[in-house]
C-alpha positions in Angstrom: -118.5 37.5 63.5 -121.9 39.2 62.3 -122.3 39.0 58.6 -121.3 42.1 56.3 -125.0 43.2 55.7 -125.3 43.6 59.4 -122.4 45.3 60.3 -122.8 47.7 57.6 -126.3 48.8 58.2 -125.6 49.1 61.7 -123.0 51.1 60.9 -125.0 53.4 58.2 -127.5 53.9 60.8 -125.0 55.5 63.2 -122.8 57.6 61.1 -125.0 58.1 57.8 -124.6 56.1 54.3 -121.7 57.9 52.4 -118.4 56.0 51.9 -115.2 57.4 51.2 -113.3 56.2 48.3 -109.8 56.1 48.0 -108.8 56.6 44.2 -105.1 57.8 44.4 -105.3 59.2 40.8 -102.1 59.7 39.1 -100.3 63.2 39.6 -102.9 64.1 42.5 -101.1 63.1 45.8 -100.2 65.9 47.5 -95.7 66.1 47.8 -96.9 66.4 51.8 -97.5 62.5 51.4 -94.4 61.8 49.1 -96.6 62.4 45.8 -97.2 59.6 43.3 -94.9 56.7 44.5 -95.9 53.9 45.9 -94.9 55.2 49.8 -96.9 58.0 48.7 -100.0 56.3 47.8 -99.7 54.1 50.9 -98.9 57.2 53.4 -102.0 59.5 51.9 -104.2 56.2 52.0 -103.5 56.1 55.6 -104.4 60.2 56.4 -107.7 59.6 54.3 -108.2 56.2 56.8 -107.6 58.7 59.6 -109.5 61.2 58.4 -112.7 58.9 58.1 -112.5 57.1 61.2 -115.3 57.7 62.9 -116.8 59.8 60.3 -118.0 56.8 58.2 -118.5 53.3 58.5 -116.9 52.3 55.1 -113.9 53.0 52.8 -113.3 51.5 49.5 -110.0 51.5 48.0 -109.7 51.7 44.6 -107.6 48.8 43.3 -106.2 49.6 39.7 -105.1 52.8 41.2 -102.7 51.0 43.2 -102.4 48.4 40.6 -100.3 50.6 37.9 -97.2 50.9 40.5 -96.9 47.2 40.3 -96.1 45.1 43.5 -95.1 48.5 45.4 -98.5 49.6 44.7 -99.8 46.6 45.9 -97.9 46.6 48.7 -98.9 50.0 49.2 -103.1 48.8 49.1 -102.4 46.1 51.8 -101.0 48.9 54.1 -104.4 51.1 53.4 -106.6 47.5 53.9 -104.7 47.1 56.7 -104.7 50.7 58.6 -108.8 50.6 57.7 -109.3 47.6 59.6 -107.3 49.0 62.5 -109.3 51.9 62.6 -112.4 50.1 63.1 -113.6 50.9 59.5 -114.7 48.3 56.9 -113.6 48.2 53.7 -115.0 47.4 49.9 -112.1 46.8 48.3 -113.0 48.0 44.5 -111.4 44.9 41.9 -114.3 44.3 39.8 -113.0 40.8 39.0 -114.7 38.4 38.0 -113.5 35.3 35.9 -113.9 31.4 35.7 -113.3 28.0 37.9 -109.9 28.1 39.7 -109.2 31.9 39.0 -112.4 33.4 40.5 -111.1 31.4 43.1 -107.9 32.4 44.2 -109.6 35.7 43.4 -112.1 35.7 46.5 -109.2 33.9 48.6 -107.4 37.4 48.1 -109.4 39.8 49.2 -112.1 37.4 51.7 -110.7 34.6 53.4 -109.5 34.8 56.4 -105.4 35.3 55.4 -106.2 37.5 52.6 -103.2 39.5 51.8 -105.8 42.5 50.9 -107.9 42.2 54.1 -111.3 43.3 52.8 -115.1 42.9 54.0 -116.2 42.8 50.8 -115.3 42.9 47.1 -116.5 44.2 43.7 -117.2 41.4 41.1 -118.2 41.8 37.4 -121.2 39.1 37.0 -121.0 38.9 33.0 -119.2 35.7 32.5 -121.9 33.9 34.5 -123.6 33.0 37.5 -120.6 30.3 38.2 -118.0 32.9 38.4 -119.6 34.6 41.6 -119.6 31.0 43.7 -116.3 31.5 44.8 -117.0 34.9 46.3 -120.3 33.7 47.8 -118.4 30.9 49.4 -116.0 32.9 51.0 -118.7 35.4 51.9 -120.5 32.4 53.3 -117.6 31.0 55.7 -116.5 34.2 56.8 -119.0 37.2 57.3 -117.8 38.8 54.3 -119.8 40.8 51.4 -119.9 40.0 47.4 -120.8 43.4 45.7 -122.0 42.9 42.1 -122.2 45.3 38.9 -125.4 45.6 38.0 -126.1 49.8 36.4 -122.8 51.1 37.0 -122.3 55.3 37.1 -120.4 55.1 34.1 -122.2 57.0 30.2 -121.1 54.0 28.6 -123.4 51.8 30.9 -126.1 52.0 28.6 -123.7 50.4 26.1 -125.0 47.2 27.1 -126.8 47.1 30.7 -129.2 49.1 28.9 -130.1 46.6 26.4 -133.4 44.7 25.9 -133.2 41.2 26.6 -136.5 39.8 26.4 -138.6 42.2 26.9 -136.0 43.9 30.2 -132.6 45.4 30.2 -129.9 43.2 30.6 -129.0 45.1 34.1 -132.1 43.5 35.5 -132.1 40.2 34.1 -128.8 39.9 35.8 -130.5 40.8 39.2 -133.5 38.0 38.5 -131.1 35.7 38.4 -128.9 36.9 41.6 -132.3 36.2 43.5 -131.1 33.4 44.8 -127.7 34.3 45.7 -129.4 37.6 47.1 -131.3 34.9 49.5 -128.9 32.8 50.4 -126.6 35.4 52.0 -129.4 37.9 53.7 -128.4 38.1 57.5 -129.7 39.1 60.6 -131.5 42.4 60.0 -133.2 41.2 56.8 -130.1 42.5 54.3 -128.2 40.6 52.2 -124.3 40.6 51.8 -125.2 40.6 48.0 -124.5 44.1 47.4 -125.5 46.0 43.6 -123.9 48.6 42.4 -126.5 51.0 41.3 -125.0 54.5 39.6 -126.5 57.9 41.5 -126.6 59.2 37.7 -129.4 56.5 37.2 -132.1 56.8 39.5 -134.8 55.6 37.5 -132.7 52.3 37.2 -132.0 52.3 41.1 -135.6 52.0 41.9 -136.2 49.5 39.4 -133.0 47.5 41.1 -135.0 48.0 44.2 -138.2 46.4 43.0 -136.4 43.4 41.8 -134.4 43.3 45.1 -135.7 44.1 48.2 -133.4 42.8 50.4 -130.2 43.6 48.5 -127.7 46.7 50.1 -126.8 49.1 47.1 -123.5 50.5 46.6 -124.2 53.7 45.0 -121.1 55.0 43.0 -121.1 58.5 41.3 -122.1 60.9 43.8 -120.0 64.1 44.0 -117.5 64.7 41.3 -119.4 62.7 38.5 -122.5 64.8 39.1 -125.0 62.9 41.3 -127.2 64.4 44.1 -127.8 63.3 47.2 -131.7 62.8 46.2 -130.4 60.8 43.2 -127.9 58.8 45.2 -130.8 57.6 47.8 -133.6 57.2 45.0 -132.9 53.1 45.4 -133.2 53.2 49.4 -136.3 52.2 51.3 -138.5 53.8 54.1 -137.5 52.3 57.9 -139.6 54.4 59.8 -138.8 57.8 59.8 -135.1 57.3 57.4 -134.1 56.0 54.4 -131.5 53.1 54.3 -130.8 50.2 51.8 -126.8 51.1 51.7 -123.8 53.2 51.2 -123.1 56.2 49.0 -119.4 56.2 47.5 -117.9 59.5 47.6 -113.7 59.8 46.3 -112.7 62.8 44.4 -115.1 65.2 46.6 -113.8 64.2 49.6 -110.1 63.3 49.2 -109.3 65.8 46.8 -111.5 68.9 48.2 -110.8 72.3 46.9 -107.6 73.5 49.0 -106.2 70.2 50.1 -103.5 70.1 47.4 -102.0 73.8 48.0 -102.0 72.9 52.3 -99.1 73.5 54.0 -99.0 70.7 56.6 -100.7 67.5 56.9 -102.8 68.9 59.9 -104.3 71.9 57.3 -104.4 68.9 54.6 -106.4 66.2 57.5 -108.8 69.9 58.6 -109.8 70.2 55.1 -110.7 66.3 54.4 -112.2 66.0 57.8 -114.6 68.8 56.5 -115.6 67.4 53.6 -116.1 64.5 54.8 -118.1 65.9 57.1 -120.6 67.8 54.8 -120.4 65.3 52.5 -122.0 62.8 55.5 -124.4 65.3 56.7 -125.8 66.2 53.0 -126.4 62.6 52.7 -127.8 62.0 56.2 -130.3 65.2 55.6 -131.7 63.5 52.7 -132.1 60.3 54.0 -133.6 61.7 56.8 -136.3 63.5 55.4 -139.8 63.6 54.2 -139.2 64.4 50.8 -140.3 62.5 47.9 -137.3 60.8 47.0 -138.6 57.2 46.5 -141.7 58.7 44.0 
Protein backbone atom coordinates (compact mmCIF):
# COMPACT_ATOMS: atom_id res chain seq x y z
CA UNK A 1 0.00 0.00 0.00
CA UNK A 2 1.20 3.64 -0.98
CA UNK A 3 1.40 5.94 1.98
CA UNK A 4 -1.65 8.44 2.88
CA UNK A 5 0.12 11.57 1.56
CA UNK A 6 0.35 9.83 -1.73
CA UNK A 7 -2.80 8.55 -2.23
CA UNK A 8 -4.42 11.65 -1.20
CA UNK A 9 -2.68 14.05 -3.48
CA UNK A 10 -3.08 11.88 -6.21
CA UNK A 11 -6.44 11.86 -5.57
CA UNK A 12 -6.80 15.86 -5.08
CA UNK A 13 -5.21 16.16 -8.29
CA UNK A 14 -7.90 14.17 -10.12
CA UNK A 15 -11.11 15.23 -8.60
CA UNK A 16 -10.10 18.71 -6.81
CA UNK A 17 -9.24 19.33 -2.93
CA UNK A 18 -12.66 19.66 -1.19
CA UNK A 19 -13.74 16.95 1.26
CA UNK A 20 -17.06 16.11 2.44
CA UNK A 21 -17.83 15.96 5.95
CA UNK A 22 -20.24 14.00 7.49
CA UNK A 23 -21.51 15.78 10.77
CA UNK A 24 -25.00 14.18 11.38
CA UNK A 25 -26.12 17.03 13.68
CA UNK A 26 -28.87 16.39 16.00
CA UNK A 27 -32.59 17.00 14.66
CA UNK A 28 -31.15 17.42 10.89
CA UNK A 29 -31.49 13.88 9.34
CA UNK A 30 -33.97 13.90 6.97
CA UNK A 31 -37.32 11.15 8.24
CA UNK A 32 -36.34 9.83 4.33
CA UNK A 33 -33.25 8.24 6.24
CA UNK A 34 -35.12 7.25 9.55
CA UNK A 35 -34.18 10.73 11.20
CA UNK A 36 -31.97 11.04 14.28
CA UNK A 37 -31.50 7.30 15.40
CA UNK A 38 -28.70 5.50 15.16
CA UNK A 39 -30.09 3.43 11.72
CA UNK A 40 -30.74 6.89 10.70
CA UNK A 41 -27.41 8.29 11.08
CA UNK A 42 -25.79 5.14 9.63
CA UNK A 43 -28.33 4.90 6.45
CA UNK A 44 -27.90 8.97 5.57
CA UNK A 45 -24.06 8.37 6.18
CA UNK A 46 -24.19 5.82 3.52
CA UNK A 47 -26.33 8.30 0.70
CA UNK A 48 -23.70 11.15 1.54
CA UNK A 49 -20.85 8.03 0.79
CA UNK A 50 -22.78 7.55 -2.43
CA UNK A 51 -23.20 10.76 -3.16
CA UNK A 52 -19.39 11.60 -3.11
CA UNK A 53 -18.11 8.69 -4.72
CA UNK A 54 -16.39 9.77 -7.41
CA UNK A 55 -16.97 13.29 -6.76
CA UNK A 56 -14.12 13.48 -4.10
CA UNK A 57 -11.31 11.72 -3.00
CA UNK A 58 -12.01 12.08 0.83
CA UNK A 59 -14.79 11.94 3.49
CA UNK A 60 -14.46 12.65 7.04
CA UNK A 61 -16.91 11.54 9.48
CA UNK A 62 -17.50 13.38 12.36
CA UNK A 63 -17.03 11.20 15.48
CA UNK A 64 -18.84 12.90 18.49
CA UNK A 65 -21.81 13.13 16.22
CA UNK A 66 -22.10 9.54 16.21
CA UNK A 67 -20.66 9.34 19.65
CA UNK A 68 -23.88 10.86 21.65
CA UNK A 69 -26.11 7.67 20.52
CA UNK A 70 -23.78 5.56 22.42
CA UNK A 71 -22.65 2.08 21.07
CA UNK A 72 -25.62 2.36 18.30
CA UNK A 73 -24.00 5.39 17.12
CA UNK A 74 -20.89 3.82 17.03
CA UNK A 75 -22.03 1.02 15.45
CA UNK A 76 -23.69 3.30 13.16
CA UNK A 77 -19.84 5.27 12.28
CA UNK A 78 -18.21 1.75 11.50
CA UNK A 79 -21.03 1.19 8.87
CA UNK A 80 -20.21 4.80 7.27
CA UNK A 81 -16.12 3.88 7.71
CA UNK A 82 -16.98 0.88 6.22
CA UNK A 83 -19.31 1.88 3.01
CA UNK A 84 -16.36 4.82 2.39
CA UNK A 85 -13.87 2.34 1.95
CA UNK A 86 -16.02 0.27 -0.30
CA UNK A 87 -16.64 3.04 -2.42
CA UNK A 88 -13.09 3.64 -3.16
CA UNK A 89 -13.12 6.87 -0.92
CA UNK A 90 -10.65 7.53 1.90
CA UNK A 91 -11.58 8.59 5.02
CA UNK A 92 -10.33 11.14 8.03
CA UNK A 93 -12.08 10.00 10.61
CA UNK A 94 -12.54 13.41 12.88
CA UNK A 95 -11.66 12.12 16.94
CA UNK A 96 -9.34 14.70 17.90
CA UNK A 97 -7.94 12.45 20.62
CA UNK A 98 -5.08 12.70 21.90
CA UNK A 99 -3.93 11.43 25.46
CA UNK A 100 -0.95 9.60 27.25
CA UNK A 101 1.16 6.17 27.11
CA UNK A 102 -1.25 3.06 26.82
CA UNK A 103 -4.39 5.16 25.90
CA UNK A 104 -3.04 7.08 22.89
CA UNK A 105 -2.36 3.73 22.11
CA UNK A 106 -5.30 1.68 21.96
CA UNK A 107 -6.48 5.06 20.47
CA UNK A 108 -4.44 4.82 17.06
CA UNK A 109 -5.08 0.80 17.13
CA UNK A 110 -8.86 1.97 16.68
CA UNK A 111 -9.04 3.94 13.97
CA UNK A 112 -5.27 2.83 11.98
CA UNK A 113 -4.21 -0.58 12.38
CA UNK A 114 -5.04 -2.91 10.21
CA UNK A 115 -8.32 -4.52 12.32
CA UNK A 116 -9.49 -1.23 13.38
CA UNK A 117 -13.06 -1.48 14.23
CA UNK A 118 -13.37 2.31 12.62
CA UNK A 119 -11.50 1.61 9.40
CA UNK A 120 -9.88 5.06 8.76
CA UNK A 121 -6.77 6.39 6.62
CA UNK A 122 -6.13 8.84 8.91
CA UNK A 123 -7.18 10.40 12.16
CA UNK A 124 -7.43 13.77 13.94
CA UNK A 125 -5.21 14.18 17.12
CA UNK A 126 -5.01 17.07 19.57
CA UNK A 127 -1.01 17.52 20.10
CA UNK A 128 -1.28 19.62 23.58
CA UNK A 129 -0.39 17.04 25.93
CA UNK A 130 2.91 16.47 24.20
CA UNK A 131 4.99 15.30 21.54
CA UNK A 132 4.79 11.56 23.28
CA UNK A 133 1.10 11.38 22.85
CA UNK A 134 1.30 11.45 18.86
CA UNK A 135 3.96 8.28 18.83
CA UNK A 136 1.38 5.91 18.83
CA UNK A 137 -0.44 7.40 15.85
CA UNK A 138 2.93 7.89 13.96
CA UNK A 139 3.53 4.24 14.53
CA UNK A 140 0.59 3.11 13.22
CA UNK A 141 0.84 5.59 10.41
CA UNK A 142 4.34 4.18 9.98
CA UNK A 143 3.41 0.31 9.62
CA UNK A 144 0.47 0.78 7.68
CA UNK A 145 0.14 3.66 5.06
CA UNK A 146 -2.01 5.55 7.28
CA UNK A 147 -2.20 9.52 8.05
CA UNK A 148 -1.86 11.44 11.59
CA UNK A 149 -3.66 14.82 11.20
CA UNK A 150 -2.79 17.30 13.89
CA UNK A 151 -4.51 20.56 15.45
CA UNK A 152 -2.47 23.21 14.81
CA UNK A 153 -5.02 26.85 14.01
CA UNK A 154 -8.25 25.31 14.17
CA UNK A 155 -11.54 27.24 12.35
CA UNK A 156 -13.00 27.73 15.60
CA UNK A 157 -13.31 32.07 17.35
CA UNK A 158 -12.11 30.60 20.35
CA UNK A 159 -8.75 29.46 18.61
CA UNK A 160 -7.12 32.58 19.43
CA UNK A 161 -7.90 31.62 23.07
CA UNK A 162 -4.68 29.99 23.21
CA UNK A 163 -3.04 29.05 19.65
CA UNK A 164 -2.84 32.59 19.43
CA UNK A 165 -0.62 33.14 22.28
CA UNK A 166 3.00 34.44 22.33
CA UNK A 167 5.40 31.91 23.43
CA UNK A 168 8.64 33.22 23.07
CA UNK A 169 8.57 35.59 20.82
CA UNK A 170 5.75 33.08 18.27
CA UNK A 171 2.21 31.86 18.77
CA UNK A 172 1.91 28.79 20.35
CA UNK A 173 0.21 27.30 17.02
CA UNK A 174 3.62 27.49 15.44
CA UNK A 175 5.72 26.44 18.08
CA UNK A 176 3.71 23.31 18.02
CA UNK A 177 4.63 22.92 14.19
CA UNK A 178 8.63 23.52 14.93
CA UNK A 179 8.49 20.87 16.93
CA UNK A 180 6.34 18.40 14.55
CA UNK A 181 9.38 18.96 12.15
CA UNK A 182 10.58 15.88 12.70
CA UNK A 183 7.54 13.89 12.81
CA UNK A 184 6.59 15.95 9.51
CA UNK A 185 10.01 14.29 8.12
CA UNK A 186 9.79 11.10 9.13
CA UNK A 187 6.45 10.25 7.54
CA UNK A 188 6.91 12.39 3.98
CA UNK A 189 6.27 9.72 1.16
CA UNK A 190 6.71 9.34 -2.32
CA UNK A 191 5.68 12.59 -3.91
CA UNK A 192 7.47 14.77 -1.38
CA UNK A 193 4.20 15.07 1.16
CA UNK A 194 3.94 14.05 4.47
CA UNK A 195 1.18 11.89 6.19
CA UNK A 196 1.56 14.55 8.99
CA UNK A 197 -1.40 16.48 8.13
CA UNK A 198 -2.29 20.29 10.08
CA UNK A 199 -5.34 21.42 10.45
CA UNK A 200 -5.24 25.05 9.31
CA UNK A 201 -8.89 27.02 9.76
CA UNK A 202 -10.02 28.73 6.08
CA UNK A 203 -11.13 31.68 8.65
CA UNK A 204 -7.31 32.19 9.21
CA UNK A 205 -5.41 32.64 6.27
CA UNK A 206 -2.82 34.75 7.50
CA UNK A 207 -1.97 31.81 9.90
CA UNK A 208 -2.28 29.18 6.94
CA UNK A 209 0.63 30.70 5.15
CA UNK A 210 2.55 31.14 8.12
CA UNK A 211 1.89 27.08 8.74
CA UNK A 212 3.07 26.82 5.25
CA UNK A 213 6.43 28.55 5.88
CA UNK A 214 7.19 26.47 8.84
CA UNK A 215 6.09 23.30 6.83
CA UNK A 216 6.65 22.81 3.53
CA UNK A 217 6.04 19.39 3.06
CA UNK A 218 3.06 19.01 5.48
CA UNK A 219 -0.77 18.35 3.64
CA UNK A 220 -3.26 20.82 5.28
CA UNK A 221 -6.67 19.90 6.30
CA UNK A 222 -8.51 23.03 5.90
CA UNK A 223 -11.77 23.02 8.13
CA UNK A 224 -14.33 25.91 7.90
CA UNK A 225 -15.09 26.50 4.45
CA UNK A 226 -18.86 26.88 3.53
CA UNK A 227 -21.27 27.25 6.43
CA UNK A 228 -18.68 28.88 8.92
CA UNK A 229 -17.89 31.60 6.41
CA UNK A 230 -14.62 30.79 4.53
CA UNK A 231 -13.92 31.34 0.83
CA UNK A 232 -12.47 29.37 -1.43
CA UNK A 233 -9.41 32.01 -1.81
CA UNK A 234 -9.10 31.75 2.00
CA UNK A 235 -9.37 28.01 2.10
CA UNK A 236 -6.31 27.58 -0.47
CA UNK A 237 -4.26 30.67 1.04
CA UNK A 238 -1.83 27.75 2.70
CA UNK A 239 -1.44 25.70 -0.65
CA UNK A 240 1.63 25.97 -2.93
CA UNK A 241 2.29 26.55 -6.65
CA UNK A 242 2.87 22.96 -8.73
CA UNK A 243 3.07 24.33 -12.01
CA UNK A 244 0.08 25.81 -13.27
CA UNK A 245 -2.36 24.62 -9.74
CA UNK A 246 -2.34 24.98 -6.35
CA UNK A 247 -2.18 21.85 -4.08
CA UNK A 248 -0.89 21.20 -0.50
CA UNK A 249 -4.36 19.33 0.67
CA UNK A 250 -8.00 18.98 1.22
CA UNK A 251 -10.72 21.48 1.93
CA UNK A 252 -13.54 20.14 4.48
CA UNK A 253 -16.86 21.03 3.45
CA UNK A 254 -20.13 19.38 5.84
CA UNK A 255 -23.09 21.46 6.44
CA UNK A 256 -22.86 23.07 2.76
CA UNK A 257 -22.90 20.07 1.17
CA UNK A 258 -24.91 17.53 3.23
CA UNK A 259 -27.46 19.74 4.34
CA UNK A 260 -27.96 22.05 0.96
CA UNK A 261 -30.88 24.22 0.83
CA UNK A 262 -33.89 21.80 -0.27
CA UNK A 263 -32.43 18.51 0.78
CA UNK A 264 -34.49 18.33 3.98
CA UNK A 265 -38.15 19.13 2.41
CA UNK A 266 -37.19 16.22 -0.73
CA UNK A 267 -39.58 13.78 -1.38
CA UNK A 268 -37.50 10.81 -2.22
CA UNK A 269 -34.06 9.77 -1.62
CA UNK A 270 -33.35 10.19 -5.46
CA UNK A 271 -34.52 14.19 -5.21
CA UNK A 272 -32.59 14.15 -1.69
CA UNK A 273 -29.06 12.16 -3.56
CA UNK A 274 -29.79 15.06 -7.01
CA UNK A 275 -29.55 17.82 -4.58
CA UNK A 276 -26.20 16.60 -2.60
CA UNK A 277 -24.75 15.43 -5.82
CA UNK A 278 -25.05 19.14 -6.84
CA UNK A 279 -23.57 20.62 -4.14
CA UNK A 280 -21.11 18.64 -4.03
CA UNK A 281 -20.46 19.30 -7.29
CA UNK A 282 -20.19 23.17 -7.17
CA UNK A 283 -18.76 22.96 -4.00
CA UNK A 284 -15.69 20.81 -5.95
CA UNK A 285 -15.63 23.07 -8.92
CA UNK A 286 -15.48 26.45 -6.76
CA UNK A 287 -12.57 24.96 -5.20
CA UNK A 288 -10.98 23.49 -8.30
CA UNK A 289 -11.44 27.15 -10.15
CA UNK A 290 -9.47 28.64 -7.45
CA UNK A 291 -6.81 26.34 -7.24
CA UNK A 292 -6.52 26.54 -10.71
CA UNK A 293 -6.00 29.99 -11.30
CA UNK A 294 -3.63 32.78 -11.65
CA UNK A 295 -4.82 34.80 -8.94
CA UNK A 296 -2.93 36.05 -6.17
CA UNK A 297 -4.02 33.82 -3.53
CA UNK A 298 -0.60 32.85 -2.05
CA UNK A 299 0.45 37.01 -1.72
Amino acid sequence: MSDFATRLIAGARRLGPLCVGIDPHPGKIPDLFGGDTPDGLAAWGEAVVAAAADRVTVVKPQVGLFERHGPDGMRALQRVCKASKEAGLLVITDAKRGDIGSTAKGYALAYLSPTAPFPSDAVTVNPYMGLDTLEPFLEQAEANGKGVVVLARTSNPGSSDFQARDLEGAPLYARVVEALAPAIERLKGAEGWSSLMLVAGATGPDEARHLRQLAENALFLVPGYGAQGGGAADALAGFKRAGNRLEGGVVNASRSVTFPDGADSAATRTEWTAIVEAAIDEAQADLSKHAGSTSAILA
